[in-house]
N, C-alpha and C positions, 0 to 999 in steps of 0.2 A: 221465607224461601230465599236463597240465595243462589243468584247468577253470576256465570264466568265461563272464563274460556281456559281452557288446560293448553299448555303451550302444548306442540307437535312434537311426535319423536322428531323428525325430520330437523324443526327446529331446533330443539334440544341439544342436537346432534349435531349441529353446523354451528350452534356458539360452542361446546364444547372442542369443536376441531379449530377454529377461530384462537382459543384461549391455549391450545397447547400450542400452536404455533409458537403465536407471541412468548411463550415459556421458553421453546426450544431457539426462539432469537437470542431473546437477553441471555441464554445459556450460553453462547456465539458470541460472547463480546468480551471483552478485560476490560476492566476498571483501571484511570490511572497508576493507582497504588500496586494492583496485580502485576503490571507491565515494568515497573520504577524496581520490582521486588524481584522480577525475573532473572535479572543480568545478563539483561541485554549491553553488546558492549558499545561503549563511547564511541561518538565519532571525536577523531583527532581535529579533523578542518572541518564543522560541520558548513563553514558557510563556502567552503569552496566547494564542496560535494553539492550542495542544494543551487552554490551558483550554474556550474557547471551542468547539471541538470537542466537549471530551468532555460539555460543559454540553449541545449539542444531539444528540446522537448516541446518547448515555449506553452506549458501549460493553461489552459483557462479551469474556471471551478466547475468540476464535476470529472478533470479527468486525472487519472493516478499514473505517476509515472512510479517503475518500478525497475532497480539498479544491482548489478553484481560486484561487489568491491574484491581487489585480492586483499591479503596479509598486507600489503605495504596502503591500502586506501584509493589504489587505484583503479577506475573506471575498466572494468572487464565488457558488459555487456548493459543494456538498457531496452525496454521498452514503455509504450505508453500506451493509456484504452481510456477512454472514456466511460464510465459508468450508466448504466441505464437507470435515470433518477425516477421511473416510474413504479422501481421494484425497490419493496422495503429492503431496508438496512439488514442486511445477513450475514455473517463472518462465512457461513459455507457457500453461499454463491462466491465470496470475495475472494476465499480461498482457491476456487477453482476457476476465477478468471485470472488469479496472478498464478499460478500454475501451468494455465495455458500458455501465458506471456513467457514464463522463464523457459519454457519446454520447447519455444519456438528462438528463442536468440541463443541459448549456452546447456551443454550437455549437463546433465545429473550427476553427483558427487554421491550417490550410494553406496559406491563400491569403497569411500576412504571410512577408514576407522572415525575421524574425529571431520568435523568442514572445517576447510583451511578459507573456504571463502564465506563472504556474509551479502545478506541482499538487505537492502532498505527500499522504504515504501516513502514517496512524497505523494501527500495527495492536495490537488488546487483545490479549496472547497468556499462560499460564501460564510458568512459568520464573522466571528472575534477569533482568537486562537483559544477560547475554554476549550476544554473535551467532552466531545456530544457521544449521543449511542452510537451514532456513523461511524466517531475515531474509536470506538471499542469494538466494532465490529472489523474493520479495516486489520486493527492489530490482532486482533483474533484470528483472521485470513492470513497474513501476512506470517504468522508462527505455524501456525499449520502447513503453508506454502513450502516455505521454507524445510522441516522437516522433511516434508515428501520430496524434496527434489536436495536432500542432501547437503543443506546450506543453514547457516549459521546466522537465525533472526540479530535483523540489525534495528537500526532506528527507524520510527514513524513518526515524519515531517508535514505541518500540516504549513498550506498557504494561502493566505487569506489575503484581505486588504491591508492590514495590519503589517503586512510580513509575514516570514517563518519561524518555525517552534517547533524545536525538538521535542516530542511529550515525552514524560518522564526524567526530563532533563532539566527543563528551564529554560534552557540555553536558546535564544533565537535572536531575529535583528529585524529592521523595517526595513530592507532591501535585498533578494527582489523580493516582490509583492505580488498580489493577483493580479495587481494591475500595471506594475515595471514592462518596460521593452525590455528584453531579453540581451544580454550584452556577448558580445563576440566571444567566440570561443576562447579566444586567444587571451581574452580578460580576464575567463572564468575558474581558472588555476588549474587546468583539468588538459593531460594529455589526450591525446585521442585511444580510445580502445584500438588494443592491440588485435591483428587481424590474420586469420590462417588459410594461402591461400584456396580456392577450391573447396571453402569450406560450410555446406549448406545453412550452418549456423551462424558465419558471419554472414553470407549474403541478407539472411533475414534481418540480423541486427542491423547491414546498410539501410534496409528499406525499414527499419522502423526507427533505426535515429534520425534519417530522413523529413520522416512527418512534420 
């Protein structure tokens, strides 16, 4: 005679729901090579754009700053959020927290045929600069983002200890760092975003390049 115990539906049914998740995560993320094959376009001054940021921003790891370039590379709009590190890696939460951010500092480009402007993503994260599930997920949100609010995915910049690193690129340097002071603005090659008075979308962009 033989003894055992038959799992539960109940059971059955909650590692099934468990295991699609995790499916429809990694479905939620680009792989270096997917991102490098995209064309996405070059940054011209990646380290004046990354300076520049981290001079207004002054990130630490876990928060994602997220930037509006025009045609010519200049600083249109920026904001910054901190990520909640208690919740798995998801490209569609990340997508719709950088959604929310663009939604709040600069209006939607829906209406033009092609995007004349481009947003990039820097995110401060702990680690080396490899690329983790986090930076596949990140790029995953950040394309997504991007399309719904009518803009032309740009580069994701990760910052470590190490420095910054364009993925997809190669291109990065050891300063700043997760751990650098933040150098004046005035250092950081980067005019200030231009500003329209009475305009609910600049006021939010004062109080978030503020932070």
């Amino acid at each position: 005679m033989t003894f055992g115990f038959a799992p539960s539906t109940a059971t059955s049914a909650t590692a099934s729901s468990v295991s699609a998740d995790s499916d429809n995560r990694l479905a939620r993320m680009l792989e270096p090579a997917e991102w490098a094959s995209a064309g996405i376009p070059l940054l011209r001054s990646p380290r004046e754009v990354v300076g520049g940021l981290h001079s207004r921003h002054r990130p630490t790891p876990a928060t994602a700053v997220v930037a509006v370039l025009d045609h010519e590379e200049r600083l249109t709009a920026s904001a910054s959020f901190v990520r909640r590190t208690t919740v798995a890696a998801d490209g569609w939460e990340f997508r719709n927290a950088l959604l929310s951010q663009l939604r709040r500092v600069i209006p939607h480009d829906l209406r033009r045929r092609t995007p004349v402007r481009t947003a990039v993503l820097l995110y401060c994260r702990d680690g080396d600069e490899r690329w983790t599930e986090e930076d596949g997920a990140w790029m995953w949100g950040l394309r997504d983002a991007c399309t719904l609010h009518g803009l032309r995915c740009g580069a994701y910049i990760t910052l470590t200890r190490g420095g910054w690193q364009v993925l997809g690129e190669g291109r990065g340097g050891r300063r700043p760092s997760s751990l650098s002071e933040p150098s004046p603005l005035a250092d950081a090659g980067h005019e200030a975003a231009p500003t329209r008075p009475g305009s609910a979308a600049v006021e939010a962009l004062r109080r978030t390049a503020a932070r």
